[in-house]
PyMOL Python script that loads the backbone (N, CA, C, O; Angstrom):
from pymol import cmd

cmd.read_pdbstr("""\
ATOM      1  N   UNK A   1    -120.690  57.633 167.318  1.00  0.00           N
ATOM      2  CA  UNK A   1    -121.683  58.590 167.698  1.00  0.00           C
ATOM      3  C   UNK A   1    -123.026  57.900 167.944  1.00  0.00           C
ATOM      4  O   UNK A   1    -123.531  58.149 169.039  1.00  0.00           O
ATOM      5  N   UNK A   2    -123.786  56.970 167.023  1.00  0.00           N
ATOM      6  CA  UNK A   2    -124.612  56.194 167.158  1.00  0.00           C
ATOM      7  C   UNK A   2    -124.592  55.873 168.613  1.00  0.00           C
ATOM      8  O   UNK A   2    -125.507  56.077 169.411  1.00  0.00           O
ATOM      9  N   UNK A   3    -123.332  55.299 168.871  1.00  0.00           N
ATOM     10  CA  UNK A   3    -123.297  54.662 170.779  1.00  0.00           C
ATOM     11  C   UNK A   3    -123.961  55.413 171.568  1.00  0.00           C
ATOM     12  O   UNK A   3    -124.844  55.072 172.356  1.00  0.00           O
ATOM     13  N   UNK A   4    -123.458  56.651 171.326  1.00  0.00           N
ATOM     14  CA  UNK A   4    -123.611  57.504 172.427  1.00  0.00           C
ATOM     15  C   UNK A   4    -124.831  58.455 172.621  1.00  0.00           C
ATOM     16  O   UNK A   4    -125.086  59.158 173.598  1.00  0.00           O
ATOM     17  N   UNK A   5    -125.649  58.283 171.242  1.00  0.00           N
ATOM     18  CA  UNK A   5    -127.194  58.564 171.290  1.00  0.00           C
ATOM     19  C   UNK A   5    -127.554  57.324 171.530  1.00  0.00           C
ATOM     20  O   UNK A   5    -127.993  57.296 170.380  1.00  0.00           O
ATOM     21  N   UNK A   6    -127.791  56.255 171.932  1.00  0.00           N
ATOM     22  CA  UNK A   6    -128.355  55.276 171.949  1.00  0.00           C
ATOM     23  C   UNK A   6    -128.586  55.470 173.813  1.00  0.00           C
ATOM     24  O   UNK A   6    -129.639  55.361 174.441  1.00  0.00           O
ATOM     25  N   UNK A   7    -127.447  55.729 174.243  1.00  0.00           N
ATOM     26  CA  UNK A   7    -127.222  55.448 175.641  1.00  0.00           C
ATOM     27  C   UNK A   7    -127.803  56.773 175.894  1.00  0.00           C
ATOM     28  O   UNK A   7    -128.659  56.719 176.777  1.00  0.00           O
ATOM     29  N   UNK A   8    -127.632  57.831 175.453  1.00  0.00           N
ATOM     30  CA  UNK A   8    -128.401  59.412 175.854  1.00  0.00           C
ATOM     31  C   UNK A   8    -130.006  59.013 175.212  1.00  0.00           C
ATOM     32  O   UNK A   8    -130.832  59.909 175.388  1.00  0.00           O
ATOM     33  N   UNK A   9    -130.443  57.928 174.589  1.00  0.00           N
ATOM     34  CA  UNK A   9    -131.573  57.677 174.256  1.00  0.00           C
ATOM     35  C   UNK A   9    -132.020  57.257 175.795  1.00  0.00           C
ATOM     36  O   UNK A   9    -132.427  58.138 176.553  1.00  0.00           O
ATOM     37  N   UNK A  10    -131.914  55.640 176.302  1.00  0.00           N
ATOM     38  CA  UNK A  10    -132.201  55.195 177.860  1.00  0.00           C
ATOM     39  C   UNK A  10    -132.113  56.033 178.596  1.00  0.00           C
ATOM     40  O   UNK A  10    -133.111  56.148 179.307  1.00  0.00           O
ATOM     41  N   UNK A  11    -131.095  56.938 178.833  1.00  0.00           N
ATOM     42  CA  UNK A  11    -131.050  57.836 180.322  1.00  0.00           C
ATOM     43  C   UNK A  11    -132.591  59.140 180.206  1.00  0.00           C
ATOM     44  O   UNK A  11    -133.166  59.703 181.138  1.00  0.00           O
ATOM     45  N   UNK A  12    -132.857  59.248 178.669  1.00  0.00           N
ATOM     46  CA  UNK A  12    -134.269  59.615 178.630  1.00  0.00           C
ATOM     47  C   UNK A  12    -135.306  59.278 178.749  1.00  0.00           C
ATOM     48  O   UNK A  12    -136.347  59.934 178.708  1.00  0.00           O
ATOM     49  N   UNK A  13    -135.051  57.645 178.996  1.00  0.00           N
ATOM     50  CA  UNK A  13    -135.839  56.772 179.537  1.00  0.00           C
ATOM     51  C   UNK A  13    -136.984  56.190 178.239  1.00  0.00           C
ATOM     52  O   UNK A  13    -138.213  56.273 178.247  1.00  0.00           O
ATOM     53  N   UNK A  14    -135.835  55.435 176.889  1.00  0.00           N
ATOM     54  CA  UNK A  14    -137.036  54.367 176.720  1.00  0.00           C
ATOM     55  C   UNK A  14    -135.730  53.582 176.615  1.00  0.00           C
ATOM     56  O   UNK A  14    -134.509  53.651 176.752  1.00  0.00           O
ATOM     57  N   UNK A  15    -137.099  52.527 176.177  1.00  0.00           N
ATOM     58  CA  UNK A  15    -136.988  50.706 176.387  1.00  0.00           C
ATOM     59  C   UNK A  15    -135.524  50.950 176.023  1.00  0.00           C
ATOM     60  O   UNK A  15    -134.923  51.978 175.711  1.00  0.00           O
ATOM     61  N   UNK A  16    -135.067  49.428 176.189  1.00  0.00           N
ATOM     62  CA  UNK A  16    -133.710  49.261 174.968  1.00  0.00           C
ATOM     63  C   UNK A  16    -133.972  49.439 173.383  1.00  0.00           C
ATOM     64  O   UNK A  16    -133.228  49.883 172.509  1.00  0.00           O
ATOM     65  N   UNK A  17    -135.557  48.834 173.305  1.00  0.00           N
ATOM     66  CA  UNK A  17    -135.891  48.034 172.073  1.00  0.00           C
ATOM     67  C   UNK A  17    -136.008  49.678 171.207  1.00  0.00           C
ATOM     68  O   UNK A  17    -135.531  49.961 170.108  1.00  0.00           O
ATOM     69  N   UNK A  18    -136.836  50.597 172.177  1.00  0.00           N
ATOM     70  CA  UNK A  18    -136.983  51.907 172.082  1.00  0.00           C
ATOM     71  C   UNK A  18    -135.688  53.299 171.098  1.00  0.00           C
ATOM     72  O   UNK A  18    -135.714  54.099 170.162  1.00  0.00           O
ATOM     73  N   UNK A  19    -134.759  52.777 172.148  1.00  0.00           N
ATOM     74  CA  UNK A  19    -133.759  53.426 171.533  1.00  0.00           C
ATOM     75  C   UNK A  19    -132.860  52.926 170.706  1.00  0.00           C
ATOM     76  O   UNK A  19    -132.080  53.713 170.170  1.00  0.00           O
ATOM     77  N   UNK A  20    -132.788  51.739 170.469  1.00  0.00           N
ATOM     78  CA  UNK A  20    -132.371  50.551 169.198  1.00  0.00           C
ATOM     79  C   UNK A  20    -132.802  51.173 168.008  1.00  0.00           C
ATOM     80  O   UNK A  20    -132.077  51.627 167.123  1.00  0.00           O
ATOM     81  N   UNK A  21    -134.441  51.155 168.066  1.00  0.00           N
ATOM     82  CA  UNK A  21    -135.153  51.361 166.918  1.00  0.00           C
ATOM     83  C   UNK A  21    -134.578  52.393 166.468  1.00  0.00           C
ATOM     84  O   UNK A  21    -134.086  52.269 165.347  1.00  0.00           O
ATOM     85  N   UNK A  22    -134.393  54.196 167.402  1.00  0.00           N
ATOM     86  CA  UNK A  22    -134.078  55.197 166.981  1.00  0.00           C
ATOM     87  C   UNK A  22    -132.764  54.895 165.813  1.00  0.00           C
ATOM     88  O   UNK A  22    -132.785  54.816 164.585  1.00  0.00           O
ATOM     89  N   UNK A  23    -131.409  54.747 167.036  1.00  0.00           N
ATOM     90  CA  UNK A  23    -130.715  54.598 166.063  1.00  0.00           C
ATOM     91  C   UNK A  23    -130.475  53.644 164.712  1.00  0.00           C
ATOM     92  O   UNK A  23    -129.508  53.669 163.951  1.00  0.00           O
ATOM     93  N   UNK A  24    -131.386  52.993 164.670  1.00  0.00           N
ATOM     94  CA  UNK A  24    -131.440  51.807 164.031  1.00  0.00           C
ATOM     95  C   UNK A  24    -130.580  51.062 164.009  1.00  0.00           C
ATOM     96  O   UNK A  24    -129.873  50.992 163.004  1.00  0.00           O
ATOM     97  N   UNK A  25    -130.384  50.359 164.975  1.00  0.00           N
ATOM     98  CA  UNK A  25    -129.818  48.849 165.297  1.00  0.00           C
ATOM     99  C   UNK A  25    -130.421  48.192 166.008  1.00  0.00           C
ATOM    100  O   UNK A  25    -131.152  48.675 166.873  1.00  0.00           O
ATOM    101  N   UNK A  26    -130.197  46.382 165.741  1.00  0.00           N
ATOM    102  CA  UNK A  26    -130.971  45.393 165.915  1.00  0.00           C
ATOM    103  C   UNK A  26    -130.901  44.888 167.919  1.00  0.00           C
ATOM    104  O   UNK A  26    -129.986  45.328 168.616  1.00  0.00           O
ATOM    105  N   UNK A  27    -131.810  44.124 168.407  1.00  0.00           N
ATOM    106  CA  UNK A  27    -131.953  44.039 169.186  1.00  0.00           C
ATOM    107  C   UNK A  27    -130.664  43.504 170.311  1.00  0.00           C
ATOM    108  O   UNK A  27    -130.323  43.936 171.413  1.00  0.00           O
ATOM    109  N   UNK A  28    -130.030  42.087 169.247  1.00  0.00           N
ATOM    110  CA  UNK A  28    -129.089  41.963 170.062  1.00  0.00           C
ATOM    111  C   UNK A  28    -127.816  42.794 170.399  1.00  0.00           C
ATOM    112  O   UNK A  28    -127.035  42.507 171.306  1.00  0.00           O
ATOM    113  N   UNK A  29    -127.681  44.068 169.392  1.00  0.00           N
ATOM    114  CA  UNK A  29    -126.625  45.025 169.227  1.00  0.00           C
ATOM    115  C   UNK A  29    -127.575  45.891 170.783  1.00  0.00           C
ATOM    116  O   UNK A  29    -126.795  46.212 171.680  1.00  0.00           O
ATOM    117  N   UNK A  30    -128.382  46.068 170.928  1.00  0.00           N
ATOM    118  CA  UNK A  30    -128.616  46.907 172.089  1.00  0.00           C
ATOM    119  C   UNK A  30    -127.856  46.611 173.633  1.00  0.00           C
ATOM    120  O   UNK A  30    -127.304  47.263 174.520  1.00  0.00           O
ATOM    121  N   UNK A  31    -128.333  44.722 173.225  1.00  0.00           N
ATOM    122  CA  UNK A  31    -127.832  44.794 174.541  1.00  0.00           C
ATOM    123  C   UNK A  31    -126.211  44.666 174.699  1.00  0.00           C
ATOM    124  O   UNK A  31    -125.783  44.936 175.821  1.00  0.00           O
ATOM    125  N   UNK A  32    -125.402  44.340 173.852  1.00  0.00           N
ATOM    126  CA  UNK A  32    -124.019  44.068 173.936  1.00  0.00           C
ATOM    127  C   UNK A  32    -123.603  45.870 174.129  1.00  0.00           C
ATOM    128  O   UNK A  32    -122.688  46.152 174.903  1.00  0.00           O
ATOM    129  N   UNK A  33    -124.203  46.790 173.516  1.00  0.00           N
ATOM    130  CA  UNK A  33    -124.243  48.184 173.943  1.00  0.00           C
ATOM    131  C   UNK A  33    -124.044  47.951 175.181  1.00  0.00           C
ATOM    132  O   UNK A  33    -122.962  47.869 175.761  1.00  0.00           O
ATOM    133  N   UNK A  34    -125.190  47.833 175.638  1.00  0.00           N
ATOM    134  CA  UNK A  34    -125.902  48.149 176.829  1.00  0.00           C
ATOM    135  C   UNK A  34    -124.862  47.785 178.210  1.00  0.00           C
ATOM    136  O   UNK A  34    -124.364  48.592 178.995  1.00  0.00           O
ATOM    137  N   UNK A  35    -124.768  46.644 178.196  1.00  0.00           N
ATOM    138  CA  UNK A  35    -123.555  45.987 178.799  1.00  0.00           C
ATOM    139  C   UNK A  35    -122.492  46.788 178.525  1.00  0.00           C
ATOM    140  O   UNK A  35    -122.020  47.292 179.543  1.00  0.00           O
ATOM    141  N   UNK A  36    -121.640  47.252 176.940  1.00  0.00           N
ATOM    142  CA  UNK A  36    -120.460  47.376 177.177  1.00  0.00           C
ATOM    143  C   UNK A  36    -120.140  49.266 178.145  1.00  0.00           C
ATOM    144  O   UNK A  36    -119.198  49.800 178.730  1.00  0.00           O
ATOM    145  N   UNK A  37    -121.597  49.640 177.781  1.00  0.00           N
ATOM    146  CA  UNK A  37    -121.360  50.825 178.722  1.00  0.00           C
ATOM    147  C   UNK A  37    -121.856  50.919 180.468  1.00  0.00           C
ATOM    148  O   UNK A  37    -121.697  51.855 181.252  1.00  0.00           O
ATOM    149  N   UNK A  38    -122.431  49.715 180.668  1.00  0.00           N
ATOM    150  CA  UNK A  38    -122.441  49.548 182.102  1.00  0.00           C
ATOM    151  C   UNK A  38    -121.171  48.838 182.674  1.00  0.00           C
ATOM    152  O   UNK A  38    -121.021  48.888 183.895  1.00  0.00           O
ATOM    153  N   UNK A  39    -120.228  48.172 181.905  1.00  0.00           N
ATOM    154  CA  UNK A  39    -119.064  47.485 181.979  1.00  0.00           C
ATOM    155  C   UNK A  39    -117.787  48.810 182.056  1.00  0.00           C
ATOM    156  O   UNK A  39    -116.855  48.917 182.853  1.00  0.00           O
ATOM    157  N   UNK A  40    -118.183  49.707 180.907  1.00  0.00           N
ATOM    158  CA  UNK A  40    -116.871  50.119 180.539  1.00  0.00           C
ATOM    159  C   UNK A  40    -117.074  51.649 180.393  1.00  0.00           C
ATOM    160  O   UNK A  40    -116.068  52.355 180.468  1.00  0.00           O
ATOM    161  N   UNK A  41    -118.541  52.349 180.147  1.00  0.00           N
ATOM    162  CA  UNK A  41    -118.573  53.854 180.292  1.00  0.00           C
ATOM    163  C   UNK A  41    -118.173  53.963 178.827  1.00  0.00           C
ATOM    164  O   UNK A  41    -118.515  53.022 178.111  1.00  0.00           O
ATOM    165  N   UNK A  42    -117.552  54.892 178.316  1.00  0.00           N
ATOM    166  CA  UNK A  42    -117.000  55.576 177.543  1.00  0.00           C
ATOM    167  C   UNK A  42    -116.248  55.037 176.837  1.00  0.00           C
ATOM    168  O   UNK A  42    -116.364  55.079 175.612  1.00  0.00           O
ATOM    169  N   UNK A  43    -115.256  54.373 177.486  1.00  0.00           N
ATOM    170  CA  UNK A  43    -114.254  53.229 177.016  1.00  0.00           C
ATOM    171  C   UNK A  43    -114.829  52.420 176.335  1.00  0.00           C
ATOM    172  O   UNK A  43    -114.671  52.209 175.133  1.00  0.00           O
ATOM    173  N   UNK A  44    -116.022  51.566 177.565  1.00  0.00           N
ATOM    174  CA  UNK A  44    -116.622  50.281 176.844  1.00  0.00           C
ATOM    175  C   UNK A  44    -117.303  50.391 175.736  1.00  0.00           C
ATOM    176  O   UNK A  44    -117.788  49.315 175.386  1.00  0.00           O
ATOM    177  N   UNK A  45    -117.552  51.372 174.971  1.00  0.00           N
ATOM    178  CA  UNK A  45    -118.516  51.982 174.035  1.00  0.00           C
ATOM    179  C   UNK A  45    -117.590  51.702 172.841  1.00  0.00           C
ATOM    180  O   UNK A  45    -118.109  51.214 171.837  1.00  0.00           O
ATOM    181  N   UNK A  46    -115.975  52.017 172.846  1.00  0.00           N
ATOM    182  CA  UNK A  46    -115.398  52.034 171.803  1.00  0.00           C
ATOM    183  C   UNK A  46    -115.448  50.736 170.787  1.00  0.00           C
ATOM    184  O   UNK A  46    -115.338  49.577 171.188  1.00  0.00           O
ATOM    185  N   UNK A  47    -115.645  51.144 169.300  1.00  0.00           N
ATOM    186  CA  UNK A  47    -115.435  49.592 168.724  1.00  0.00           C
ATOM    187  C   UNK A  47    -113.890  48.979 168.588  1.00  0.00           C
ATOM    188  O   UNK A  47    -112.821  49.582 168.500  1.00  0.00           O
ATOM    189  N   UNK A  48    -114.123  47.830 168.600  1.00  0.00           N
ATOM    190  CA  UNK A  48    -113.014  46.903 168.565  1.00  0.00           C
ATOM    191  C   UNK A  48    -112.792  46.544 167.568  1.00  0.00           C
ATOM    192  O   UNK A  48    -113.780  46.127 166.963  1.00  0.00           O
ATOM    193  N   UNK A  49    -111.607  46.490 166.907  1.00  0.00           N
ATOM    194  CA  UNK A  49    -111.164  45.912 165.395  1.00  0.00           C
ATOM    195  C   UNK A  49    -110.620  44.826 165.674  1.00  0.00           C
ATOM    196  O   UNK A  49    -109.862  44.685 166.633  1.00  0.00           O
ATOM    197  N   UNK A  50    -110.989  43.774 164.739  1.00  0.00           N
ATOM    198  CA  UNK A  50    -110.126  42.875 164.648  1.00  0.00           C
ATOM    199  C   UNK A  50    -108.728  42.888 163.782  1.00  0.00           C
ATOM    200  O   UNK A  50    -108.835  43.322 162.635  1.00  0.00           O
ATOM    201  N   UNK A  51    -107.480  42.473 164.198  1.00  0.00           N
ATOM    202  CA  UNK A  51    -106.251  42.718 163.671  1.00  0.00           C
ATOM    203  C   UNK A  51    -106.300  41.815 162.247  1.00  0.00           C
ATOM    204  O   UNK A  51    -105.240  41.387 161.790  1.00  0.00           O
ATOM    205  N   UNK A  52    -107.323  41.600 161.703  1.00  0.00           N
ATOM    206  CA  UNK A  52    -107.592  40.909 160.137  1.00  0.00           C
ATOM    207  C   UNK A  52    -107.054  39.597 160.003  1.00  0.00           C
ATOM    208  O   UNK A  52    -106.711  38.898 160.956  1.00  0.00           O
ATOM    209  N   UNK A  53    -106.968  39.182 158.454  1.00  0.00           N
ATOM    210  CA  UNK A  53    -106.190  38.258 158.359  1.00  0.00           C
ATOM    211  C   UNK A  53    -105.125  38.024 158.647  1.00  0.00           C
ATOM    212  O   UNK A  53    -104.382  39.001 158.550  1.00  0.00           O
ATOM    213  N   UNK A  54    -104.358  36.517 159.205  1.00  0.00           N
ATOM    214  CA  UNK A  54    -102.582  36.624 158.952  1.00  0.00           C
ATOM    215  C   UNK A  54    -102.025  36.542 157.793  1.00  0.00           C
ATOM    216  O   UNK A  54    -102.612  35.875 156.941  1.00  0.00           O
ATOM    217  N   UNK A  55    -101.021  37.056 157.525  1.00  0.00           N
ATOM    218  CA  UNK A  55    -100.604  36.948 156.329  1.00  0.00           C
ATOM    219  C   UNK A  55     -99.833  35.860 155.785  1.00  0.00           C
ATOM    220  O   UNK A  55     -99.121  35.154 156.499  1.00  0.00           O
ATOM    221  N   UNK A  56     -99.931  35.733 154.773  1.00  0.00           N
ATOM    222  CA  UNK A  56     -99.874  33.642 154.313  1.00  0.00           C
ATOM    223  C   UNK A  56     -98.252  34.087 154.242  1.00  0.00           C
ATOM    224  O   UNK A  56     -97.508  33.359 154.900  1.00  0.00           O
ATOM    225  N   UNK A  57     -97.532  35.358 153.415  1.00  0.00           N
ATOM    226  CA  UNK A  57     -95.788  35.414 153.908  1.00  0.00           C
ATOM    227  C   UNK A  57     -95.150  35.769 154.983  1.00  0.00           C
ATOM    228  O   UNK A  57     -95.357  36.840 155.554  1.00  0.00           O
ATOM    229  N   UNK A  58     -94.139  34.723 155.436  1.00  0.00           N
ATOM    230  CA  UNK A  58     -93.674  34.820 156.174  1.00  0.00           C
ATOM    231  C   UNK A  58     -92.248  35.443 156.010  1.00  0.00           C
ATOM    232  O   UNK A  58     -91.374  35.146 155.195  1.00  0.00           O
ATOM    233  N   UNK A  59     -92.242  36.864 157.499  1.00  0.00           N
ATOM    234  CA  UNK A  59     -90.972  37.526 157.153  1.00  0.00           C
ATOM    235  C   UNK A  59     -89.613  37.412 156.301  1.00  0.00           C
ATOM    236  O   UNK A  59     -89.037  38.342 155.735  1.00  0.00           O
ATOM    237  N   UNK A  60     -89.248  36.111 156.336  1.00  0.00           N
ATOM    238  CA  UNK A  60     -88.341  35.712 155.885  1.00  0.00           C
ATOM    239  C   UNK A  60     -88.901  35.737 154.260  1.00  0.00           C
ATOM    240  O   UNK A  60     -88.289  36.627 153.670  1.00  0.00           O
ATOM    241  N   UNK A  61     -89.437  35.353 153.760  1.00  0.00           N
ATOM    242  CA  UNK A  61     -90.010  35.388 152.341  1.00  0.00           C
ATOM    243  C   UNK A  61     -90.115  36.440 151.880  1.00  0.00           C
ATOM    244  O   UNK A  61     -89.903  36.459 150.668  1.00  0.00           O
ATOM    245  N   UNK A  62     -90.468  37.775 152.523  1.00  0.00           N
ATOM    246  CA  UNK A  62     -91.064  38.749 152.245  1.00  0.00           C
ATOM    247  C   UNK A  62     -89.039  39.645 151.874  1.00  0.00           C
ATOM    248  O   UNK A  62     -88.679  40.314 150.905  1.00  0.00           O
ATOM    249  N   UNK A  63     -88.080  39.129 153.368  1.00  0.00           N
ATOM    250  CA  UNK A  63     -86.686  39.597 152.478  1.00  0.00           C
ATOM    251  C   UNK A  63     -86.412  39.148 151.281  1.00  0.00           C
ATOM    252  O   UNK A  63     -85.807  39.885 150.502  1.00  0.00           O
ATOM    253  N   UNK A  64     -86.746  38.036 150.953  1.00  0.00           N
ATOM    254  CA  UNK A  64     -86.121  36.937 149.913  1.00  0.00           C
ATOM    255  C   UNK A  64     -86.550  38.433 148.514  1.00  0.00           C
ATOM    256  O   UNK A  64     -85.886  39.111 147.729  1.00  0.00           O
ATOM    257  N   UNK A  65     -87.823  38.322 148.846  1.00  0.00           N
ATOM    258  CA  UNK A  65     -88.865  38.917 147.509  1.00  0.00           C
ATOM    259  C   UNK A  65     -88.339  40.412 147.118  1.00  0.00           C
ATOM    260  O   UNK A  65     -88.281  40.867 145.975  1.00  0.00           O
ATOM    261  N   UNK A  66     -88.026  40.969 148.139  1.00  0.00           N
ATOM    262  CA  UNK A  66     -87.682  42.176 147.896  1.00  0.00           C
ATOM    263  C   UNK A  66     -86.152  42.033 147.602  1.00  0.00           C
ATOM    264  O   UNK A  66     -85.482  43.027 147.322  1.00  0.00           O
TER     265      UNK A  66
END
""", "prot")
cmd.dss("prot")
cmd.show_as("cartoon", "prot")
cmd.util.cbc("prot")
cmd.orient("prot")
């Protein structure tokens, strides 16, 4: 939700730095925003997870264990 007031912040026309401040996030988070919704719209807005750590057992171990 943050995203998407940030970006309905600019189309009201302030700065980046402007509507950063509102939602409170830092400068370089504006522009990777900024970009990912001139890149991607709606889509580009979504966050990305990283798939975490790998896990140190390997399948085969994990039959053994059980």
């Amino acid at each position: 939700m943050r995203r998407l007031c940030f970006i309905k912040n600019l189309y009201q026309g302030d700065t980046r730095e402007q509507a950063g401040r509102r939602v409170g996030i830092s400068r370089s988070t504006t522009h990777r925003w900024a970009l990912a919704w001139n890149n991607g719209g709606v889509k580009g807005l979504r966050p990305r997870f990283g798939s975490g750590r790998p896990p140190k057992l390997t399948p085969p171990t994990v039959e053994r264990t059980l």
